[in-house]
C-alpha positions, 0 to 999 in steps of 0.5 A: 536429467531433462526435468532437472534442467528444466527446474533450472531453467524455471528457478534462474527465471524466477530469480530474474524476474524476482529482482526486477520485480523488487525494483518496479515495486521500489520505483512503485513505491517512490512514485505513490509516495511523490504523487500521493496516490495511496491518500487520495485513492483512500480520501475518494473512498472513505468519502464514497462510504460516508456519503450522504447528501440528505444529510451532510458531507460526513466523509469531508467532516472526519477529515476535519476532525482534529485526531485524523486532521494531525496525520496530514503532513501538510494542509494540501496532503492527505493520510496515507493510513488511518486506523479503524481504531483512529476511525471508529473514534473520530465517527463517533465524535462527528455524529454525537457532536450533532446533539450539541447545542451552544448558546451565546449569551452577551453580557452588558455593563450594569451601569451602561446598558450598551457597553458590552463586558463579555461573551458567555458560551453555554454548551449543552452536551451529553457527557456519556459518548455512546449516548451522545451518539445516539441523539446524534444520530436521531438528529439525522434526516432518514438516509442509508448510513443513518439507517446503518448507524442506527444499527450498529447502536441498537446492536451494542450495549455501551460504547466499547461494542459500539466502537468495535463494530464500527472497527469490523465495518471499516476494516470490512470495507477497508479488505474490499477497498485493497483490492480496487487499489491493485485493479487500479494499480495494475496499469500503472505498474505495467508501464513500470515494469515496461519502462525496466524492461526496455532501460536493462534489456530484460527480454525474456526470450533471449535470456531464456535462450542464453541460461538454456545453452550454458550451463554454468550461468543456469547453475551459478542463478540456481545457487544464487536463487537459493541463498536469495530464499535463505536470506529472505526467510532469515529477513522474516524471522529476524522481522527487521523493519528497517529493511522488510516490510511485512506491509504498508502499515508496517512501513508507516509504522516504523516511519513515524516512529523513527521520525523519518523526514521527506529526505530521509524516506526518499534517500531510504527508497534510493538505498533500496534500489541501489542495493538491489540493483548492484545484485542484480549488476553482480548476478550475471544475468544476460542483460543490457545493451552490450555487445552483439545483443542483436544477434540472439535473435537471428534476422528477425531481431526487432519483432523478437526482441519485441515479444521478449520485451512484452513479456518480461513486462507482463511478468514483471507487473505480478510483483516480486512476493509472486515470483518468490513464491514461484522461486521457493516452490520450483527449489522444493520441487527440485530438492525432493528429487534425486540430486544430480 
């Protein structure tokens, strides 16, 4: 029976700290989008990988490039997701542009020598794009990212093979990229959850002592946590991209699609967070600044309070797909015993 209670007691927390893990990623999310944080991370690191200072600035010129330049909201934003497939091509268009020549030829009136009719451009270019590439990059002073471009076209036959090992390098490089921006994240998240904590109440301790003593709000959580598990996993197999987000390309994907404007990705996030919090407002969890509060923890209330209050915090930043999981687990474990 002991065990049992236990299992409830870890299944209530986890639902707890699932749904307000759901918010801090929600105020997250609304904060990259306002601040453009994940652009930028991703313009300082697409410039860190094509960076060559005996040749030229390559990482500056594939912003430049018409495909990747249509993606900027506005000249001062940045793409927030590009494509390896959207950067091989605009790679490979920036480093064979470098074997093009053009002439400019003035063309005078016949009669009057000086009197100027037209302009002429001649453009001397390789049709063939794997071709082009390769004079390109002959055309480059010696450095590491010729050495690697030049790699990746001795590797390759045409220019299908070209672009896909272009495609892995990128993606390779991309894999690498998501962990720095959770390392980087992770502060700022912290201080999200802290900010949650303090304006809901969210101290752990004094709701763990709350669900240990009564027994019908651990049981009401636990019922709760449960029909939450069955909604989400009826969310993933319905894939409904208006309301789960599998990942952020998902997210950007339905976005341009639907058209969104900034109004309407804004009002969606407030949505969210409203929709989240009226469950959380719903469930019964002993949150808030009501009542005696202060007396869960005795006379020692401030520096109690204090840990509680760190600690949700800390749990909150794990994000709400680690709670979840915790929760389904926890649930799995408690339905292989014998029901009570």
């Amino acid at each position: 029976m002991q065990v049992s209670k236990t299992l409830e007691i870890l299944i209530s927390l986890a639902l707890l700290y699932f749904l307000f893990s759901t918010v801090v990623s929600l105020i997250f999310e609304w904060y990259s989008h306002k601040t453009q944080k994940r652009g930028r991370f991703l313009h300082e690191t697409i410039i860190k990988l094509l960076n060559d200072p005996v040749n030229k600035s390559y990482g500056t010129s594939l912003y430049s490039q018409y495909s990747i330049n249509q993606l900027k909201k506005n000249k001062d934003s940045y793409p927030q997701y590009i494509s390896s497939s959207m950067f091989a091509d605009a790679l490979i268009d920036i480093i064979g542009t470098q074997s093009e020549t053009i002439h400019f030829t003035n063309v005078f009136d016949s009669s009057k020598s000086k009197n100027l009719v037209e302009v002429k451009m001649e453009e001397k270019r390789f049709s063939d794009p794997y071709e082009r590439f390769q004079k390109g990059v002959k055309q480059m002073n010696y450095s590491p990212l010729k050495s690697q471009l030049r790699a990746f076209h001795e590797k390759t036959k045409d220019y299908p093979e070209l672009k896909k090992m272009i495609m892995d390098w990128f993606d390779d490089y991309m894999a690498r990229v998501s962990g720095w921006y959770k390392v980087k994240t992770k502060r700022t998240l912290f201080h999200i959850s802290l900010l949650v904590s303090l304006a809901f109440n969210v101290d752990s301790i004094a709701i763990i002592k709350k669900i240990n003593s009564d027994e019908t709000l651990r049981k009401d959580l636990v019922i709760q946590a449960e029909k939450k598990i069955n909604q989400q996993e009826l969310k993933a197999i319905k894939i409904d991209s208006s309301k789960f987000f599998k990942d952020y390309e998902q997210a950007v994907d339905y976005i341009k699609k639907n058209k969104k404007q900034k109004d309407e990705i804004e009002q969606m996030y407030l949505n969210r967070l409203d929709s989240i919090v009226s469950e959380i407002e719903n469930s019964s969890i002993p949150i808030g600044y009501y009542g005696n509060w202060q007396k869960a923890h005795g006379k020692h209330f401030l520096p109690i309070w204090i840990c509680g209050i760190l600690i949700s915090s800390l749990a909150l930043s794990f994000g709400a797909p680690f709670w979840f999981e915790v929760m389904v687990k926890t649930i799995n474990i408690r339905r292989a015993g014998i029901k009570p």
